[in-house]
C-alpha positions in Angstrom: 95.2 123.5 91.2 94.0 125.0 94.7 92.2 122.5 97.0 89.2 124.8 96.9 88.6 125.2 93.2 85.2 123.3 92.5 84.8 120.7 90.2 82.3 119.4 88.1 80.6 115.9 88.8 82.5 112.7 87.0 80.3 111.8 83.9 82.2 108.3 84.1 80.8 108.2 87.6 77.1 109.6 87.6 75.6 109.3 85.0 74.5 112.8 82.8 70.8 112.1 82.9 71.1 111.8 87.1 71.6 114.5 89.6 70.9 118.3 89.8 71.0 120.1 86.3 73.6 123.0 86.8 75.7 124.7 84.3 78.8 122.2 83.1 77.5 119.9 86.1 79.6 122.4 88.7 78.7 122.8 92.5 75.5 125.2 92.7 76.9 127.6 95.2 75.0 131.1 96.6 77.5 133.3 96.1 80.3 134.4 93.7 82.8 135.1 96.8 85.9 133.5 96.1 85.2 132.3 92.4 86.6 133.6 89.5 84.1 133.0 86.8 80.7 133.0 88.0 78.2 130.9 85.6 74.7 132.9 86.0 71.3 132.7 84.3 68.8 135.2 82.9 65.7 133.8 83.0 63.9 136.5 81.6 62.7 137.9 77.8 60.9 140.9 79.1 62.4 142.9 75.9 60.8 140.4 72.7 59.0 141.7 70.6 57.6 138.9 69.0 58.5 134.8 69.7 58.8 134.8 73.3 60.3 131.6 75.5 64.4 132.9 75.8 63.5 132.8 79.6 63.3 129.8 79.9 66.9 129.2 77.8 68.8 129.1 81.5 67.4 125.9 82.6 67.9 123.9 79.4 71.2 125.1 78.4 71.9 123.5 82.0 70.3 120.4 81.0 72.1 119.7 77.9 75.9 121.6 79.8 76.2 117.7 81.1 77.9 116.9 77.9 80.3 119.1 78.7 83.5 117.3 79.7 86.6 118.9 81.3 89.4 119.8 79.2 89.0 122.0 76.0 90.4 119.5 73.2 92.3 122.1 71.4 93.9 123.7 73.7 94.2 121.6 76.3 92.9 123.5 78.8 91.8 121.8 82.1 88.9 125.2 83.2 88.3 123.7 86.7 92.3 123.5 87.0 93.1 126.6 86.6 90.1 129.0 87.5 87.5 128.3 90.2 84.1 128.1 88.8 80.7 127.6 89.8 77.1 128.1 88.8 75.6 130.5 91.2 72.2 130.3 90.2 69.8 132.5 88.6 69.6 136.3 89.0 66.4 137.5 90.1 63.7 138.8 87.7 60.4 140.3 87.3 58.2 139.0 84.4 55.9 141.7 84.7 57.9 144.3 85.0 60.5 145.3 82.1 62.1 148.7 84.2 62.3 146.4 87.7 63.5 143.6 85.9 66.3 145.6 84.3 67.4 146.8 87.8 67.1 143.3 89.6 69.6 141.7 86.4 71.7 144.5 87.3 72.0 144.4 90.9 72.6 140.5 90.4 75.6 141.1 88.0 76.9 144.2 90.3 77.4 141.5 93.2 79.1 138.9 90.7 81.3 141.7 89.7 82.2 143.4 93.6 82.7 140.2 94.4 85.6 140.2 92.1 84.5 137.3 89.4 84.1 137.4 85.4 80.3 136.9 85.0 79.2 134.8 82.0 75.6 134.5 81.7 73.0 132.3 79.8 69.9 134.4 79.0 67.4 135.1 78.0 66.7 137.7 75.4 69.3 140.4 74.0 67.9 142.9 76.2 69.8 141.3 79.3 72.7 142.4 77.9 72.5 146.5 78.7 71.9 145.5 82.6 74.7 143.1 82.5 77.0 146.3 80.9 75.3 148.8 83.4 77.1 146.4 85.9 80.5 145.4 84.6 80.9 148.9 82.8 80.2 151.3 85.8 83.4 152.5 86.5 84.9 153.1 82.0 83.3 152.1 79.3 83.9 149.0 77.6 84.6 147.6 73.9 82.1 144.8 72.3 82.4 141.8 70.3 78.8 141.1 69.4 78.0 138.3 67.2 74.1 138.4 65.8 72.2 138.1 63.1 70.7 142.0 64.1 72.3 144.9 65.2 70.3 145.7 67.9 70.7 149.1 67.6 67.4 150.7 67.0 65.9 153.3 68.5 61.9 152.9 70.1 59.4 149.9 69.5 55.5 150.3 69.4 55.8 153.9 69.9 58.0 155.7 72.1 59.1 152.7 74.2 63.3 152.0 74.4 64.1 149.1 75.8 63.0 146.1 73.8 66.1 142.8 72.0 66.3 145.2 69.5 67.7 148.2 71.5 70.2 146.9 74.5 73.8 148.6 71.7 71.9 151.9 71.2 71.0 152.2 74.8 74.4 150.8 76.3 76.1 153.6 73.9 74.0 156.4 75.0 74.5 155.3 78.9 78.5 155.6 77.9 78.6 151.8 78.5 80.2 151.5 75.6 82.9 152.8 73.5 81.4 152.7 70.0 84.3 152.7 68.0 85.6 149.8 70.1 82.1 147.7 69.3 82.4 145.3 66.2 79.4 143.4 65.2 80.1 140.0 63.3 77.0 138.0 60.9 74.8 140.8 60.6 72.3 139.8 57.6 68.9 139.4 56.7 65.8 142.0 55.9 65.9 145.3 57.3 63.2 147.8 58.3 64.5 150.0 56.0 68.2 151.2 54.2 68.6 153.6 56.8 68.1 151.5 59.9 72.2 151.0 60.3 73.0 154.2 60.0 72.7 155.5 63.4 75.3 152.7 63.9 77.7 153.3 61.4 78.0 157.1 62.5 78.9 155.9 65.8 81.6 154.3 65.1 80.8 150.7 65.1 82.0 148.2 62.4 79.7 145.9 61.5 80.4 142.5 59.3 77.9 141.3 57.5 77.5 137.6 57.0 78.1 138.3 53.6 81.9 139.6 53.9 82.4 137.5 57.3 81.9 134.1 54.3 84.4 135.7 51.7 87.0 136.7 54.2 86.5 133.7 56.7 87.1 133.8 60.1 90.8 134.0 60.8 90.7 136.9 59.2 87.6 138.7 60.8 88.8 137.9 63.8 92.4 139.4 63.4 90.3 142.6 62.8 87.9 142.2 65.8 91.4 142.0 68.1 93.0 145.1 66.0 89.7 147.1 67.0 89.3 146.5 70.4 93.0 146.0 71.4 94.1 145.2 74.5 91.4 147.4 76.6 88.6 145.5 78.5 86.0 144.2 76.0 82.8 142.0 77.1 81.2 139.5 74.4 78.1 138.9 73.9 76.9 135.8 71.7 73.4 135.6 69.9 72.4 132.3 69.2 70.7 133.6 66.2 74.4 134.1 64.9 74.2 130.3 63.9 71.8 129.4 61.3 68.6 128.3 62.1 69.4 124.7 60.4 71.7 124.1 63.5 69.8 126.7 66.1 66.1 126.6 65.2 65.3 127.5 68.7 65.4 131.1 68.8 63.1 134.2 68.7 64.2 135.7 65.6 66.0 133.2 63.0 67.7 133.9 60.1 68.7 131.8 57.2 72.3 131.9 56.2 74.4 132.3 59.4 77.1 130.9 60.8 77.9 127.0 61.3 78.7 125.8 64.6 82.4 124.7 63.8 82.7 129.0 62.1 80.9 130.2 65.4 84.0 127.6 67.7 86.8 128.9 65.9 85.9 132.5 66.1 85.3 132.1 70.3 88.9 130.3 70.3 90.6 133.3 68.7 89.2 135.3 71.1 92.0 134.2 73.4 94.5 136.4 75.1 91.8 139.6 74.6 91.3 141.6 78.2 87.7 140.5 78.6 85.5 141.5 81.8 82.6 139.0 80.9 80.6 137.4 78.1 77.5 136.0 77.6 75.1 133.6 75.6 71.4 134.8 74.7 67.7 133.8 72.6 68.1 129.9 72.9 64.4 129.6 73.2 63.2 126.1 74.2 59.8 126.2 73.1 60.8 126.9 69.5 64.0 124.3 70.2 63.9 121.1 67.9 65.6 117.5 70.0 67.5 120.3 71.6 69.8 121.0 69.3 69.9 124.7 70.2 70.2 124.5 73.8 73.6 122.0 73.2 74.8 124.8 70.9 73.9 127.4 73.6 76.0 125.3 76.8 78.9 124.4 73.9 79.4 128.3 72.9 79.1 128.9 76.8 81.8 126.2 77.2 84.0 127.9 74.8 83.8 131.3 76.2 84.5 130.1 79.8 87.9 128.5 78.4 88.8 131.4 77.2 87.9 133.5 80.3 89.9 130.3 82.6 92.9 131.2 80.2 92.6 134.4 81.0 92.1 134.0 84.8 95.7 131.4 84.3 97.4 133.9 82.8 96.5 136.7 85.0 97.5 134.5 88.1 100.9 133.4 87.0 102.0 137.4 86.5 100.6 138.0 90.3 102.7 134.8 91.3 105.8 136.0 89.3 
């Protein structure tokens, strides 16, 4: 471990409920130079459509991230050991705004990313996903692992307008953000707006597992698809909350009955390990639809998992610079 990595405040000696809330009770620090995963909100839900409140997911998936300890139980992992991490605050956003607010996430990320750390971010709706790709796929386009309840792949909303949580794939695909037949979706289920609306999808390329084959196959074996389709190549992951069921994440702007369970949604995360990932986030916990804040404790223990995974990563990568 390097003298300068930061570590996250002793539970055994200050107490969870005292102190500044920050993500996994980490250093809040104002910039990402010198870290190599950068913990970030995205206070912001400028894309829903209909239950609004994701913006203000940031602040209590911080809150309940205290019960986060250090080392991952499985495998063993000691994060602040092996990867210098810190919660650098909230990106800057505009309310009012949907276009400006899309550009301000974006130019937030950009920095995280010049700066030369992984971003993983806490949102927010689904919509702050396509800045956080404008930022970390600027230079190739990237693959996807995208677990949801929705595809997120439709076209316009109320008219001609684009950018709304239901959009952020179809967009990031058109931008060349992506490379569709390196996106697989995993949970998709529930009502539709009409037989057609996966189509557009499907002809792209994209695989998508609905909840429906995800339960008879399981996940070890979803998952040794999802690394067969986007290889070795660099892959972000985004993580809807709405994956889960509702009866374990009620607090969420669009839940859907049957989904995942928590312990389905941890192993799938864990066998994300060894992948080439450039970043991963956690979107929709919505607080004011939250019950005892069961959802936002989901929210900071997927965000837990996926910044394992990324500290593995950052290990790994440093051992074959030291070798």
């Amino acid at each position: 471990m390097r003298d300068t990595f930061h570590q996250p405040v002793d539970a055994a000696r200050v107490p969870r409920f005292a102190g500044h809330a920050t993500f996994m009770r980490l250093p809040a620090v104002g910039s990402a130079e010198g870290l190599d995963i950068a913990l970030v909100g995205i206070p912001w839900d400028g894309g829903t459509t209909n239950r609004a409140g994701a913006r203000h997911g940031p602040r209590e998936v911080r809150n309940y991230s205290s019960l986060m300890r250090s080392t991952h139980h499985v495998f063993g992992t000691e994060p602040y050991k092996v990867a210098n991490i810190a919660d650098v605050g909230d990106v800057a956003v505009n309310p009012i705004d949907l276009l400006d607010g899309l550009k301000l996430i974006e130019a937030g990320i950009a920095d995280i990313v010049a700066k030369g750390a992984l971003p993983l971010s806490v949102g927010g709706d689904h919509l702050t996903t396509l800045p956080v790709l404008r930022a970390v796929a600027r230079n190739r386009a990237v693959g996807l692992i995208h677990f949801d309840a929705h595809s997120d792949t439709n076209d316009t909303y109320f008219g001609d307008n684009p950018y709304t949580h239901g959009t952020p794939f179809r967009r990031a695909i058109e931008e060349k953000l992506l490379d569709p037949r390196r996106v697989v979706q995993i949970g998709i289920r529930g009502s539709i707006y009409g037989p057609d609306e996966h189509d557009w999808a499907k002809q792209q390329g994209i695989r998508i597992i609905y909840m429906e084959e995800f339960a008879a196959r399981g996940p070890e074996a979803v998952m040794e698809e999802v690394r067969a389709i986007v290889g070795d190549l660099p892959t972000y992951v985004t993580f809807d909350i709405d994956s889960i069921d509702p009866s374990m994440a009620p607090g969420t702007g669009t839940p859907e009955i049957g989904g995942f369970s928590t312990r389905e949604a941890q192993q799938m995360l864990r066998l994300l390990d060894g992948l080439n990932l450039v970043g991963a986030d956690v979107v929709e916990v919505s607080p004011p639809f939250d019950v005892g804040g069961m959802t936002s404790i989901v929210g900071a223990t997927m965000a837990f998992e996926l910044m394992c995974i990324l500290a593995r990563q950052v290990e790994r990568q440093r051992a074959v610079s030291a070798a």
